[in-house]
Backbone as a chain_set.jsonl record, in Angstrom:
{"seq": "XXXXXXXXXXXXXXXXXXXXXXXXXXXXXXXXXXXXXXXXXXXXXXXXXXXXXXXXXXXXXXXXXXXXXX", "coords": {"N": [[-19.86, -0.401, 3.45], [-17.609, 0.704, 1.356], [-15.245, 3.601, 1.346], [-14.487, 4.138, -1.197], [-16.118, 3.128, -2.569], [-18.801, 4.901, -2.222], [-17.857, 7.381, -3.104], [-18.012, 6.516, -5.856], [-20.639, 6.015, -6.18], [-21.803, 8.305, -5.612], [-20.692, 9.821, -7.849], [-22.12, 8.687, -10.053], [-24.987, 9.428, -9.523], [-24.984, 11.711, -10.244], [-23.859, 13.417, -8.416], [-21.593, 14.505, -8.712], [-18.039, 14.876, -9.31], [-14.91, 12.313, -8.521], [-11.556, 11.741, -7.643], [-10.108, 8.98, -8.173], [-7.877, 5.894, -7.162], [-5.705, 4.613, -9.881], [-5.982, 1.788, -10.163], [-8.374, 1.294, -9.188], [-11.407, -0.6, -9.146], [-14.098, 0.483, -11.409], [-17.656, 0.592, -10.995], [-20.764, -0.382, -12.472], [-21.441, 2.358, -15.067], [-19.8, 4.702, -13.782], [-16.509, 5.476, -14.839], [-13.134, 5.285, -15.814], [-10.937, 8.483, -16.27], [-8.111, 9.087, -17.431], [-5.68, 11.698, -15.711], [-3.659, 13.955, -17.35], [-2.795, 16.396, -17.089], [-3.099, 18.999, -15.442], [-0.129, 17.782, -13.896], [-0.737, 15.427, -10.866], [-0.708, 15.856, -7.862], [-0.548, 14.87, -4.714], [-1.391, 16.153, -1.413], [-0.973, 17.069, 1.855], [-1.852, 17.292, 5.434], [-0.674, 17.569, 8.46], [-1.964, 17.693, 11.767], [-1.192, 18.155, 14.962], [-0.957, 17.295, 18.754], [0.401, 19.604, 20.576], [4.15, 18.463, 21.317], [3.113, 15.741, 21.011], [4.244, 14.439, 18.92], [6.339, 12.868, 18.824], [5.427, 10.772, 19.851], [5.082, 7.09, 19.529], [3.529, 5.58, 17.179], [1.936, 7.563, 15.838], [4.471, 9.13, 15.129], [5.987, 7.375, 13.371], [3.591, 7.403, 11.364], [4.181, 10.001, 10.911], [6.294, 9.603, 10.138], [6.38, 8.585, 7.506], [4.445, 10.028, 5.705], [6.066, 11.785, 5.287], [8.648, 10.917, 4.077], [10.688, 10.624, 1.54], [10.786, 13.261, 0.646], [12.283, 16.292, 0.626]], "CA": [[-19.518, 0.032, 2.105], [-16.166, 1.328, 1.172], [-15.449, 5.058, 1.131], [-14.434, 4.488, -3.183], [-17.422, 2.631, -3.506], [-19.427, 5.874, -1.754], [-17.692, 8.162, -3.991], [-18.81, 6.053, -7.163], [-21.753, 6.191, -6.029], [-22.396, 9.423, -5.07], [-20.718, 10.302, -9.254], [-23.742, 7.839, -10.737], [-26.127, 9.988, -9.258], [-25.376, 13.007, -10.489], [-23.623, 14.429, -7.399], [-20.359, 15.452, -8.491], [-16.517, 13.98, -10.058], [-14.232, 12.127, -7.492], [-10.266, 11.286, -7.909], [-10.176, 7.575, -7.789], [-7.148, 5.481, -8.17], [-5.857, 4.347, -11.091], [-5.824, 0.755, -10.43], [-9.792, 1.383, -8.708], [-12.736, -1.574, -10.454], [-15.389, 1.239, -11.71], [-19.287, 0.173, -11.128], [-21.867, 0.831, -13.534], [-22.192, 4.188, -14.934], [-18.41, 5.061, -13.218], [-15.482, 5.363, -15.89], [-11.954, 6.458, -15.28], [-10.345, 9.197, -17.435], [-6.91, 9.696, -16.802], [-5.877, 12.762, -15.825], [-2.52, 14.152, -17.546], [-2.212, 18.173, -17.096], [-1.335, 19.813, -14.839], [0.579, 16.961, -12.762], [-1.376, 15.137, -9.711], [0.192, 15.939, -6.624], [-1.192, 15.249, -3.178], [-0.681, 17.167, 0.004], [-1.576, 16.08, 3.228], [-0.931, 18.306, 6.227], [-1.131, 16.611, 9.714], [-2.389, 18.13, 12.614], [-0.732, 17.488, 16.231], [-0.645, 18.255, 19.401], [2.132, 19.884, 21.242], [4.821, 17.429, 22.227], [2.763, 14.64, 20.862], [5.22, 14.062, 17.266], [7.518, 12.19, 19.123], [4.673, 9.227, 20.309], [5.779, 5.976, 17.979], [2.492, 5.317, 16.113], [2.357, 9.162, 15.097], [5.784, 9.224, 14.901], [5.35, 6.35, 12.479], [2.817, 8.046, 10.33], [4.49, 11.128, 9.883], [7.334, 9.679, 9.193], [5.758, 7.606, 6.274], [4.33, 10.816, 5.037], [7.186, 12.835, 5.293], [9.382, 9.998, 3.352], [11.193, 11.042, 0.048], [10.225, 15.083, 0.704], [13.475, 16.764, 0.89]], "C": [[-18.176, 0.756, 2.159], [-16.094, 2.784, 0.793], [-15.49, 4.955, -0.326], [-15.764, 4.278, -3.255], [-18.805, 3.515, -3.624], [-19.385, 6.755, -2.957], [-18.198, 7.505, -5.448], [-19.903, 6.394, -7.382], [-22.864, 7.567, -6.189], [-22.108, 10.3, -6.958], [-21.362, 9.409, -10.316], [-24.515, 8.574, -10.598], [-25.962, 10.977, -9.867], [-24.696, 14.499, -9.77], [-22.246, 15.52, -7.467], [-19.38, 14.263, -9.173], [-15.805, 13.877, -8.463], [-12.673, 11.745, -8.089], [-10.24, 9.984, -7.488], [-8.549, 7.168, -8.224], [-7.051, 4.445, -9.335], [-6.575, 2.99, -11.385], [-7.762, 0.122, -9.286], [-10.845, 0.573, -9.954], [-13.757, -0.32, -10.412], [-16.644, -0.01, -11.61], [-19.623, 0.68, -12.248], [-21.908, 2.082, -13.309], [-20.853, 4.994, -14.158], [-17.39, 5.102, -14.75], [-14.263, 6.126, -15.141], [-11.3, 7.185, -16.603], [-8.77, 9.526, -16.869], [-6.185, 10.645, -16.84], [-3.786, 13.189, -15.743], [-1.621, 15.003, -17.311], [-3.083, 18.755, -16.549], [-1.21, 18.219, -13.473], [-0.445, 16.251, -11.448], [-0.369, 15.139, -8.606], [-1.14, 16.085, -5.658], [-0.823, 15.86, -2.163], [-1.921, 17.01, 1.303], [-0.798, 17.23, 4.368], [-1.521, 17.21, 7.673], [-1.136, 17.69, 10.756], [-1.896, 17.668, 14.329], [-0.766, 18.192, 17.354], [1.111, 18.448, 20.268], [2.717, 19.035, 22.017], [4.278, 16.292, 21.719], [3.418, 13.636, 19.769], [6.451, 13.019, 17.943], [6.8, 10.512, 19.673], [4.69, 8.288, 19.048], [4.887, 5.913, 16.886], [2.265, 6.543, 15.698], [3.751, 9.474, 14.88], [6.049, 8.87, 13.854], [4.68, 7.217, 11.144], [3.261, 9.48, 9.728], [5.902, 10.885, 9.302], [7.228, 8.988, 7.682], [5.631, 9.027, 5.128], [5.54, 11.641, 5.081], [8.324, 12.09, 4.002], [9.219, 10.395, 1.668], [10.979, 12.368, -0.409], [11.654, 15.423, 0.914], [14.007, 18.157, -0.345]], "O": [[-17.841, 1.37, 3.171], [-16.873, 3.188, -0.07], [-16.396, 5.572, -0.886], [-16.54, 5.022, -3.855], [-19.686, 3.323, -4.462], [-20.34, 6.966, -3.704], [-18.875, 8.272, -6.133], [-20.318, 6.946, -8.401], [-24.005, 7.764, -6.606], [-22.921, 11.116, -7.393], [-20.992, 9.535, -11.483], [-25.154, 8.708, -11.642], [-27.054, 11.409, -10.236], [-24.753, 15.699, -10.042], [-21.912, 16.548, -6.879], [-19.73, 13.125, -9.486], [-15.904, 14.687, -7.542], [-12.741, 11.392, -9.267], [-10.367, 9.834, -6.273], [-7.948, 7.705, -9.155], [-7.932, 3.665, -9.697], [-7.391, 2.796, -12.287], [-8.099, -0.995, -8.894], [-11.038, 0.899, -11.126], [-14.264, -0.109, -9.31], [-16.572, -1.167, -12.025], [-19.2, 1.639, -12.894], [-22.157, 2.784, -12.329], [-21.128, 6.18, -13.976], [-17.91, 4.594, -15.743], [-14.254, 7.048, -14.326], [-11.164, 6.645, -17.701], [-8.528, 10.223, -15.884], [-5.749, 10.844, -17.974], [-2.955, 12.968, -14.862], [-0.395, 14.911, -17.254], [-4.029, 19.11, -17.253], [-1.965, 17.86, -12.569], [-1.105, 17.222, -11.078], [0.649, 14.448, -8.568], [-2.14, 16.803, -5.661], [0.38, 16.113, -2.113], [-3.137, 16.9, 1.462], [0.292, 17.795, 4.279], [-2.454, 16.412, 7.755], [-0.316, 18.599, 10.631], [-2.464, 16.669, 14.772], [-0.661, 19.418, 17.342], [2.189, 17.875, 20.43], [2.273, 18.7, 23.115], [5.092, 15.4, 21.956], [3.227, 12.422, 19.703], [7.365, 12.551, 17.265], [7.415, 9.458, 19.831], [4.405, 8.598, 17.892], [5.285, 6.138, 15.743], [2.629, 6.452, 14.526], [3.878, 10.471, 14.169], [6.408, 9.74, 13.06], [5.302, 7.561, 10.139], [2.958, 9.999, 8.654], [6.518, 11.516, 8.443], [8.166, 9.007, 6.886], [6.314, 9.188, 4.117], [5.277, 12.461, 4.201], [8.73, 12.807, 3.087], [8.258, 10.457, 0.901], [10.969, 12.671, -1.602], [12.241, 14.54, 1.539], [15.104, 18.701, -0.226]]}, "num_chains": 1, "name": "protein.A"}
């Protein structure tokens, strides 16, 4: 099962609201509301170890996330 399809799941039952995206197919009993104010911003912090930021495939990924921050 797909983590969205978890979170759908888990806001059918009763359990709670999840941030889906926009362009996410709702299940039964799911709806999306789109959410205007205050702004959606994500933030992502990465975790490394020492010396390890320079290995390509982490290297890679933070430079993805890091991309257009300035």
């Amino acid at each position: 099962m797909d983590s969205l399809e978890l979170v759908q799941d888990l806001i059918v039952a009763g359990l709670g609201v999840g941030l889906l995206p926009a362009d996410e197919p709702t299940g039964p009993g799911a709806r999306l509301i789109p959410l205007s104010d205050p702004e959606v911003v994500l933030r992502a912090y990465a975790v490394t170890r020492r010396g390890r930021a320079g290995w390509p495939p982490l290297a890679l990924v933070l430079n993805l996330l890091t991309a257009g921050l300035t």
